[in-house]
C-alpha positions as CSV (number, residue, x, y, z in Angstrom):
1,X,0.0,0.0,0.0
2,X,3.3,2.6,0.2
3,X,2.3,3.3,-3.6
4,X,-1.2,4.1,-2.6
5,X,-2.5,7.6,-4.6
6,X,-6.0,7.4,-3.8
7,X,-8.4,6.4,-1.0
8,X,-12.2,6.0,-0.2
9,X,-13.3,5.4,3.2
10,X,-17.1,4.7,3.3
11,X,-20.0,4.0,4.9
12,X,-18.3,3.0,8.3
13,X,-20.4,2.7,11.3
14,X,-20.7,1.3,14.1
15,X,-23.2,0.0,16.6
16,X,-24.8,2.2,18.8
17,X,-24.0,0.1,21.9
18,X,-20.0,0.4,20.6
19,X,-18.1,1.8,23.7
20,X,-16.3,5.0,23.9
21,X,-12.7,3.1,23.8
22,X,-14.0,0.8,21.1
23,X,-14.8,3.4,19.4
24,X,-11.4,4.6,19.7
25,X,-9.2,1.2,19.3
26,X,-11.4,0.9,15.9
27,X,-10.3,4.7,14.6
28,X,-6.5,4.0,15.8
29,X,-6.5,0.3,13.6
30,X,-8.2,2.9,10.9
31,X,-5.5,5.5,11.1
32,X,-2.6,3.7,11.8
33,X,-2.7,2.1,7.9
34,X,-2.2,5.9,7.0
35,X,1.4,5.4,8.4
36,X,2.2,3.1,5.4
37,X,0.5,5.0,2.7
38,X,3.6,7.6,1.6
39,X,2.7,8.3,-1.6
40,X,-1.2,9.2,-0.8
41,X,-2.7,12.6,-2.5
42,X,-6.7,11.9,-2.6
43,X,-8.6,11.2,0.6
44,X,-12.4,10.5,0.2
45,X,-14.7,10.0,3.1
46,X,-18.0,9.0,2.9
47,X,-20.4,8.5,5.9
48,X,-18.0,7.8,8.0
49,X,-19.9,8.6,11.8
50,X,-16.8,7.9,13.6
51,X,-14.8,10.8,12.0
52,X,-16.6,13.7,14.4
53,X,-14.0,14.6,16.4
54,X,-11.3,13.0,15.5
55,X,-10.2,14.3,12.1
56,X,-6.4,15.1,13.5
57,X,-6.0,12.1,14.3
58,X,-6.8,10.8,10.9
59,X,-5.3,13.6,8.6
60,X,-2.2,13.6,11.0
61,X,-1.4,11.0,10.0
62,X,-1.1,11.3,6.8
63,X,2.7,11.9,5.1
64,X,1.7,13.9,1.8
65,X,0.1,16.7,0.9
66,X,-3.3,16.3,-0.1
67,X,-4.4,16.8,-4.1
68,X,-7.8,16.4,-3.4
69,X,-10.0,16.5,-0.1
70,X,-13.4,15.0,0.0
71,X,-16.0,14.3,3.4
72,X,-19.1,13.8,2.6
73,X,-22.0,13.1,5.5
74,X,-19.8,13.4,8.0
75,X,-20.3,15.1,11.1
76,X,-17.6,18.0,11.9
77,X,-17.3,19.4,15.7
78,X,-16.2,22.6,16.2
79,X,-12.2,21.0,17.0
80,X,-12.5,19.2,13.2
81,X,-12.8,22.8,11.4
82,X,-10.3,24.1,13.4
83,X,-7.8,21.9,12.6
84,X,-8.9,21.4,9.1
85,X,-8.2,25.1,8.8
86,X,-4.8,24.9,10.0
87,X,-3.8,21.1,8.4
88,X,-0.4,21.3,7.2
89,X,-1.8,18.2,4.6
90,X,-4.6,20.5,3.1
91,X,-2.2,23.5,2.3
92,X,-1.9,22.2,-1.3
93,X,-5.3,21.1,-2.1
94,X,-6.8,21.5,-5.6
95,X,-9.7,19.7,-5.3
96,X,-11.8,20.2,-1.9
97,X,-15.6,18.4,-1.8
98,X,-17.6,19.4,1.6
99,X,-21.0,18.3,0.7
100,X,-23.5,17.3,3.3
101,X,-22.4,18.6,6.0
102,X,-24.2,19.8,8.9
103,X,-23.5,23.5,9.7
104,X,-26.0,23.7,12.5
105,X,-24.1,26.5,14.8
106,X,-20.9,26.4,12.7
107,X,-18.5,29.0,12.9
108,X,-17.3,30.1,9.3
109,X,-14.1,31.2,10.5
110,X,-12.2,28.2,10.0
111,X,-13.7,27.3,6.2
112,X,-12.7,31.1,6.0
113,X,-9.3,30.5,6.6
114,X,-8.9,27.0,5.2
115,X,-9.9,28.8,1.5
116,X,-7.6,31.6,2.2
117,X,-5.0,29.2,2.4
118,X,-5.8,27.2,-0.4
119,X,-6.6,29.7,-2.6
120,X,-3.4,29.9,-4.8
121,X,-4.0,26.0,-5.5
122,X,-7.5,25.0,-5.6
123,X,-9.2,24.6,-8.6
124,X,-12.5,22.9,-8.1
125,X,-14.8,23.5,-4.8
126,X,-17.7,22.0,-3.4
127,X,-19.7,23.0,-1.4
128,X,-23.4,21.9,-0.3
């Protein structure tokens, strides 16, 4: 997988009963794949439930600069947009996909600042 370009994560879920540290001990066998992946530039996610507050610990792991960006039904918390604003792996992005989203007392500060920096490279944007 070191020559891995491109990546879809969908439709993970888990039960509701799933503990707190399950929860957890699944994102970290999740994440820790990313180690191996050195040559990654596109990162979809699709309905992936577990993401909400813990997309640093996903995109942190990541080696590469990001191409392309795409979470789709997802839940963000407030910490996700923060740290998607200032992800040293989205700096480069050309292709960013955000559609879906819930923005039910979201802060546009941190989209604000995540175009800003992005601006000089993206080419296509999505928004819905």
């Amino acid at each position: 997988m070191r020559n891995l370009r491109k990546l879809l994560v969908s439709q993970v879920r888990v039960p509701a009963h799933t503990s707190p540290e399950e929860q957890k001990r699944l994102l970290s066998q999740l994440t820790s794949q990313f180690l191996r992946m050195d040559c990654l530039r596109k990162f979809y996610v699709d309905a992936v439930l577990l993401l909400e507050g813990h997309l640093e610990q996903v995109l942190g792991h990541l080696k590469t600069p990001l191409e392309t960006l795409s979470i789709t039904k997802c839940p963000l918390s407030d910490s996700d947009w923060n740290y998607l604003s200032r992800c040293p792996n989205t700096s480069q992005l050309r292709c960013l996909d955000l559609r879906y989203i819930k923005l039910t007392n979201f802060s546009p500060e941190p989209l604000k600042i995540l175009l800003e920096t992005v601006a000089a490279t993206l080419k296509r944007l999505d928004l819905e």
